[in-house]
C-alpha positions, 0 to 999 in steps of 0.5 A, a space after each residue: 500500500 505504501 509502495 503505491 502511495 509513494 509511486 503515485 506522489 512520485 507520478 504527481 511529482 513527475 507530472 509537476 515538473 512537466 508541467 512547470 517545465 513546459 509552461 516556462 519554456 513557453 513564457 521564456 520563449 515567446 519573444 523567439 516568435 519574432 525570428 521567424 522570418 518571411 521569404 516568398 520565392 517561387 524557386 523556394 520550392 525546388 532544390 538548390 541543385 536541380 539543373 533546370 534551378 541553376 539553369 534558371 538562375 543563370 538565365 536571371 543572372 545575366 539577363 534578368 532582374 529581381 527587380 522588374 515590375 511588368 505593366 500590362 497596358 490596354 486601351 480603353 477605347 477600342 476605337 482608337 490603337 496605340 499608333 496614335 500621337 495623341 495615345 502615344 503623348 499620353 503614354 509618355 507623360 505615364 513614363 515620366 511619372 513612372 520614372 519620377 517615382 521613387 526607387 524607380 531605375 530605368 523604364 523601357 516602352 514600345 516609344 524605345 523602339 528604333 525607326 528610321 527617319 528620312 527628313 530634309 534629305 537626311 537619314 537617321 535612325 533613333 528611338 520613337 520617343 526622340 522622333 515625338 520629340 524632334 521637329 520632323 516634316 515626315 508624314 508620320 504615318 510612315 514611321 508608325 508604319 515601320 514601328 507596324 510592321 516591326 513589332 505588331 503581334 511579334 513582339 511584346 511591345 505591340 499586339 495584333 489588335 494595336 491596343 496591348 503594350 508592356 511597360 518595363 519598369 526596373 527598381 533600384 535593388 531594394 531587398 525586402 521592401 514592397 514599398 517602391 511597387 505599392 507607391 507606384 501602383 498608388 500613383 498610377 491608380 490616383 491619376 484618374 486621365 491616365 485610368 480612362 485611357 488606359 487600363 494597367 496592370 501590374 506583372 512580373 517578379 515583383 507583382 508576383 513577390 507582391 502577389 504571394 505576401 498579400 497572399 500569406 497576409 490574407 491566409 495567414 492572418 484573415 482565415 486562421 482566426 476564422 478557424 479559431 472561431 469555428 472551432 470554438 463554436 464546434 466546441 460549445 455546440 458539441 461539448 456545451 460546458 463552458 469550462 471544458 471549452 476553455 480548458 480545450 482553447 487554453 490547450 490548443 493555444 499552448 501547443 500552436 503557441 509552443 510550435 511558433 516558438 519552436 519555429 522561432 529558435 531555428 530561424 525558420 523561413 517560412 512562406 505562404 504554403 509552409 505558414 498552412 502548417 500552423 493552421 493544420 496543427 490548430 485542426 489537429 490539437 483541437 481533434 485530439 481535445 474532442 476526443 479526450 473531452 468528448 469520452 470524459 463527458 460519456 463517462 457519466 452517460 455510461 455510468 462510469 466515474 468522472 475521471 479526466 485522467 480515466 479519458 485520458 487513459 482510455 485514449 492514449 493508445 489511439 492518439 498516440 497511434 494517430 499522432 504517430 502516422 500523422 507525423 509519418 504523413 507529414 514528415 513524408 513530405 521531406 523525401 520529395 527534397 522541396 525545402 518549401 514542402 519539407 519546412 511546412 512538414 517539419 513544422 506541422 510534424 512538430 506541432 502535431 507532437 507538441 498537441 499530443 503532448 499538451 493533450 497528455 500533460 496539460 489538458 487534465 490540469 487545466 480541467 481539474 482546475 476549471 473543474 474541480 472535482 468536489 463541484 462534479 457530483 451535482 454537476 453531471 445531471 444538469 450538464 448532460 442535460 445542457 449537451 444532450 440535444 447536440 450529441 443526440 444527432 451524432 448518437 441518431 446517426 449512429 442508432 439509426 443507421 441501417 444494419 448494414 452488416 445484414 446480408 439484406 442491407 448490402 445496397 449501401 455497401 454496392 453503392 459506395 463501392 460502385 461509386 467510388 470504382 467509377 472514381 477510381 477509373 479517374 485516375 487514368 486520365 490524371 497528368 502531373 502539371 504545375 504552373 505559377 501563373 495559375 496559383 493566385 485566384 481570379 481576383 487578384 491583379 497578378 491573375 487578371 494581368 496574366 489573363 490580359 497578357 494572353 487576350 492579347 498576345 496568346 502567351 501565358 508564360 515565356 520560353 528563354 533560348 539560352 546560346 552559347 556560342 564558341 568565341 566573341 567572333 560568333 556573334 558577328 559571323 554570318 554562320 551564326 546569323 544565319 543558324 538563329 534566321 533558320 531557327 526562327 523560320 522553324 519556329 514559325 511554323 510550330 503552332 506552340 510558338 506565338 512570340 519569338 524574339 531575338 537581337 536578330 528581329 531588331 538588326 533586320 528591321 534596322 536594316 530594311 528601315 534603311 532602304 525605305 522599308 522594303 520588305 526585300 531587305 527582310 534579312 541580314 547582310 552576310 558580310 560581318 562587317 555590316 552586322 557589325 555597323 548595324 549593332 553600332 546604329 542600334 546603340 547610337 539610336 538611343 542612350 539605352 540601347 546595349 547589348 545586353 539589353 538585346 540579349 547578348 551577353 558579350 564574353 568577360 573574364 568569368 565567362 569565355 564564352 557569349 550568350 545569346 538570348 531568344 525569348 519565345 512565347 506559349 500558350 498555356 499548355 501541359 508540362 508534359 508538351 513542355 518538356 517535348 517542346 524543349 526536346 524538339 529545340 534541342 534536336 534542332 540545334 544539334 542536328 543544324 549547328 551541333 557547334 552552339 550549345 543551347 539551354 531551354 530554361 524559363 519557369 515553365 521548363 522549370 516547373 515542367 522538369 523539377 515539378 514532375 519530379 517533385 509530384 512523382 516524389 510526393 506521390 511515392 511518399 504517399 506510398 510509402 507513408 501508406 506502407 509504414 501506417 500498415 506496419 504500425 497498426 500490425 505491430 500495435 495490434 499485433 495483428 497482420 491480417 488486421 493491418 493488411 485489412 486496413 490498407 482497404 479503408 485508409 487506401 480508398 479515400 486518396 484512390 477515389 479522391 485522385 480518380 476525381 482529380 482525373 475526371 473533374 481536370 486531370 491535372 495533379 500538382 504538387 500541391 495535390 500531391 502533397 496533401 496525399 501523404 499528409 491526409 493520409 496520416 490523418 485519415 487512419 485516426 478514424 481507423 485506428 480508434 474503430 480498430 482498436 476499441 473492436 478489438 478490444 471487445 472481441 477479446 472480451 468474447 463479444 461477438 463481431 457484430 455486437 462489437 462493431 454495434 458497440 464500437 461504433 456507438 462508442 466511438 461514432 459520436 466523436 469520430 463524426 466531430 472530429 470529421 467535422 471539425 477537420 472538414 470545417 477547418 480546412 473547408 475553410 482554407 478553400 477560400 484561401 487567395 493561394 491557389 495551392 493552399 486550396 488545392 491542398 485544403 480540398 483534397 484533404 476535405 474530401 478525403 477526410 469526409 470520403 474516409 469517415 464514410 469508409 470507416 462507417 459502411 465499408 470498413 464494419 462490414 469488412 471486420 464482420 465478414 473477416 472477422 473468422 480470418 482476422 481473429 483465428 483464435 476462437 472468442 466466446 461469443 457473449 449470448 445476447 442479441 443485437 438488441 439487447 447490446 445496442 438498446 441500453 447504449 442508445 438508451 444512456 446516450 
């Protein structure tokens, strides 16, 4: 006796130090909080090693800049075009704004382009703006007509229908600060002449940098406490007493908390898809609370002792079961190699964790405290009454549902399971596919300028042509000439290819414009020294113009060789015609001048090479996060035909779900991919907690069908809340302004609302008809009808 007094004081000693320990550790570490730090890159999703990243980063190294904001301008008026010296006035007094406006560095136009002016006998070449602004008695119209024929519906500085430009506006390097963007959106929407005749969106890097913060704001700061909201309310209507509810928001704020501060001490970088963990380990810690409050409330309904300590006991081997695959799904995500993915893994893994934790430790104090126990005699019967219309629609789901583990009651099981067969046919017609410009919804500015750029120019994203060449000679050489001029008359024949560009369009234009625009000089001279008077007339035509600027990348000290940059412009396709677009380029040149070496890079190449390979990982993580679950529940139950039975019901959700994708887009990004493994760790929970209370009643010798009744009037209340709060949570997240964030919260919805319908027709019946080959040993069946189990449960419920 006194061996047990002193275990249990040492237990309560234990406890104490547990409890004291953590709740210093989480007032010590709240300021660490602050260091977790905000960065948003699209190339944060991908590994720093991949060819097609370093590929990409060389391209932005030499002809790129971070610092780029794209306008796309339209015209009002569809009756009046851009080759219109008033529009064009309007236009240039827009680029003195934009250029007067702080932090801004250069700005270039369609008014840069070059044209030829024949005036008083003289011939020169110069830009459109310096011709708008000299004193010419040349007919206008022959100089919009050469800026027509060069650049209309071939260049991104004019479209075929004459109402569609680019501006490009370069900062200053300002790492960090959306200030400069924000303060030049609000100049040029404040200017009400310039909004009625032109309508300006913004795109490019900084619009999407831009783009992606207002989208971590919005989902980070707008839905999280949506959720926080709905899940109190889910709270007060199911669980009812106002002390157990603040003793589960009291909990469920500790473990988000302890997880922020752990983020805090590692510095982490975290961005608008890791920043969903949070959210996650919120739904999370606030299912495991329903469950612990939810079997403490059934204790005095089915004539036990009120006992948190009982509950907690009582549901330890589920939750830590649910809390361990949980972690597996999320951890999964690591092997894809995503540091993005890998971050939001590791974070939610450790929140999931820390809520079991906080569950564990916490939860009993807290509720003795709100609670004490001397005040729970009287207290149930009125508290029973307060909660009881709530549990009883969960209790009338589960009472009244048809005996479907009857043989006359199988229609619920064959429709299910023809329904989900046709689903799973579905998943024949999926394609991996990943695309940047569709992350953001059709309200943000960034969207509706994508969809502009393709209205007016049928490109949704770009293609760079990267070229190196032997030596610093090959640019002028007549050879090279000659191989881009063949390369781009092949792609004008390619259906795929809308824009092609290149230094070679602009020395050509130059050179027809000076012999009066006769499309017969629609071609280079072949002797070098002409190539190279032309490149000297493109850089005396304005103060701008450079090599660079044309996308030559001339040969230095750190690089020996040149580049030269073809840019090319394609509709929105699948990765997978990405792929074999740049398989086509480069055969082309290998087979036409094997010399040049040529790189495909551009986001689209970048999402369609490493975002395959990144699905394709998550995918087979799922797998292997489904094959460990399996192995866990073998090993706990010490069980293997019960584990393998369990692939069927925990399997099936991610199968119809993915098979949906199929028939409703067939397009799986990573984003879909992802969120497999992570509802997978998620889904069992209901699996394991009908598992494990059946086979702990059929160890008692109670017979299959009265152990499934039982279980699932036990259990089916709570599992049906907690589907309930997983679905209200990420239904929530739907309306994230993140478009994988959505993707990520509505297949997890579906899977978790697919699973519990599983859990409830397919998998009962499955343990009732197998239960002879589950369970080889032989139970004694207890000899009692069906009634006569269901009916005082019903009853006391």
């Amino acid at each position: 006796m006194k061996n047990i007094i002193i275990k249990n004081i040492l237990l309560k000693i234990k406890k104490t130090l547990i409890i004291i320990s953590t709740l210093s550790f989480l007032i010590l570490s709240l300021p660490y909080i602050l260091n977790i730090k905000y960065h948003s890159d699209i190339e944060d999703y991908f590994q720093k090693n991949e060819k097609s990243l370093t590929d990409y980063q060389y391209l932005k190294s030499n002809f790129g800049n971070e610092n780029t904001l794209l306008l796309a301008i339209k015209l009002t008026e569809t009756s009046s075009t851009l080759l219109n010296r008033d529009t064009l006035n309007s236009l240039s007094k827009l680029l003195v704004d934009i250029k007067n406006t702080p932090k801004v560095k250069e700005v270039s136009s369609i008014l840069d382009a070059t044209v030829t002016s024949f005036s008083n006998g003289e011939q020169r070449t110069l830009s459109l703006q310096q011709y708008l602004q000299s004193d010419n008695s040349e007919d206008i119209s022959a100089i919009f007509s050469q800026i027509s024929d060069n650049l209309r519906g071939s260049s991104f500085w004019l479209s075929s229908d004459l109402l569609n430009t680019v501006i490009e506006v370069n900062f200053i390097d300002t790492p960090g600060s959306q200030s400069p963007y924000k303060s030049l959106l609000h100049q040029i929407s404040s200017d009400l002449q310039t909004s009625k005749i032109f309508q300006i969106r913004p795109w490019g890097p900084i619009a999407v940098k831009a783009a992606l913060n207002e989208a971590l704001i919005y989902d980070g700061v707008y839905l999280f406490p949506i959720i926080l909201f709905s899940g109190i309310a889910l709270l007060y209507l199911f669980i009812g007493s106002i002390k157990l509810i603040l003793a589960g928001i009291i909990t469920i704020l500790i473990s988000l908390t302890l997880t922020l501060e752990l983020a805090g001490l590692m510095s982490i970088h975290i961005n608008q898809t890791s920043v969903l963990a949070f959210g996650i380990v919120f739904i999370i810690s606030l299912a495991d609370v329903i469950h612990v409050l939810m079997c403490y409330q059934s204790q005095i309904r089915l004539g036990k002792k009120h006992d948190i300590h009982d509950a907690i006991k009582q549901k330890l081997l589920p939750l830590c079961l649910t809390t361990l695959t949980t972690c597996i799904g999320f951890l999964s995500l690591t092997l894809a190699g995503s540091p993005t993915f890998s971050i939001f893994g590791c974070i939610a893994a450790t929140g999931v964790a820390l809520a079991l934790f906080v569950t564990l430790f916490l939860l009993p104090t807290i509720v003795e405290i709100l609670s004490p126990k001397q005040k729970s005699k009287n207290q149930p019967s009125i508290q029973s009454n307060q909660d009881k219309k709530p549990l009883e629609i969960l209790n009338a789901l589960i009472a009244n549902s048809p005996s479907w583990q009857q043989q006359k009651h199988h229609w619920p099981i064959m429709i299910v399971s023809l329904f989900a067969i046709f689903l799973c046919f579905g998943l024949f017609k999926n394609t991996f596919h990943n695309d940047s410009l569709t992350y953001f919804s059709k309200s943000t500015p960034i969207h509706q300028a994508t969809t502009q750029f393709e209205n007016a120019f049928n490109t949704h994203q770009g293609l760079a042509i990267l070229l190196t060449l032997e030596n610093q000679e090959s640019i002028y050489s007549s050879g090279t000439v000659a191989t881009i001029d063949k390369f781009h008359q092949w792609l004008n024949q390619q259906t795929w290819a809308s824009i092609h560009t290149s230094y070679l369009s602009t020395l050509i234009n130059i050179y027809r414009n000076l012999h009066d625009n006769d499309f017969r000089w629609q071609q280079l001279p072949k002797d070098p020294g002409q190539i190279v008077e032309l490149f000297n007339l493109y850089e005396m035509a304005s103060d701008k113009n450079s090599l660079s600027l044309l996308g030559i990348k001339q040969a230095n000290i750190k690089t020996t060789s040149p580049n030269i940059l073809i840019s090319i412009g394609i509709p929105e396709i699948l990765n997978r015609d990405v792929l074999i677009i740049q398989q086509k380029i480069e055969d082309w040149f290998q087979l036409n001048d094997p010399t040049i070496k040529v790189t495909v890079s551009g986001q689209a190449i970048l999402f369609a090479n490493v975002g395959w390979s990144l699905t394709s990982k998550m995918l087979m993580g799922a797998v292997l996060t489904m094959s460990i679950i399996t192995l866990i529940i073998g090993l706990v139950f010490k069980n293997a035909r019960l584990a393998l039975l369990s692939i069927i019901p925990n399997a099936l959700p991610a199968l119809v779900c993915l098979g949906a994708v199929g028939w409703l887009s067939g397009k799986i990004n990573f984003a879909i991919a992802g969120s497999i493994s992570i509802a997978l760790g998620i889904v069992v929970d209901d699996t394991i907690h009908i598992l494990s209370d059946y086979q702990h009643l059929r160890k008692q010798g109670i017979s299959p069908r009265q152990s499934i009744k039982t279980t699932l009037i036990e259990t089916g209340p709570a599992l049906l809340l907690t589907t309930l709060v997983l679905t209200t949570g990420f239904s929530i997240l739907n309306f994230a302004s993140f478009i994988p964030n959505q993707h990520t919260a509505q297949m997890i919805t579906a899977m978790v609302s697919s699973a519990i319908i599983f859990d409830f027709l397919l998998l009962p019946y499955l343990l009732v008809r197998f239960d002879h080959k589950i369970f080889l040993a032989p139970s004694s069946a207890i000899p009692a009808s069906s009634s006569t189990i269901l009916n005082p449960i019903v009853k006391d419920t």
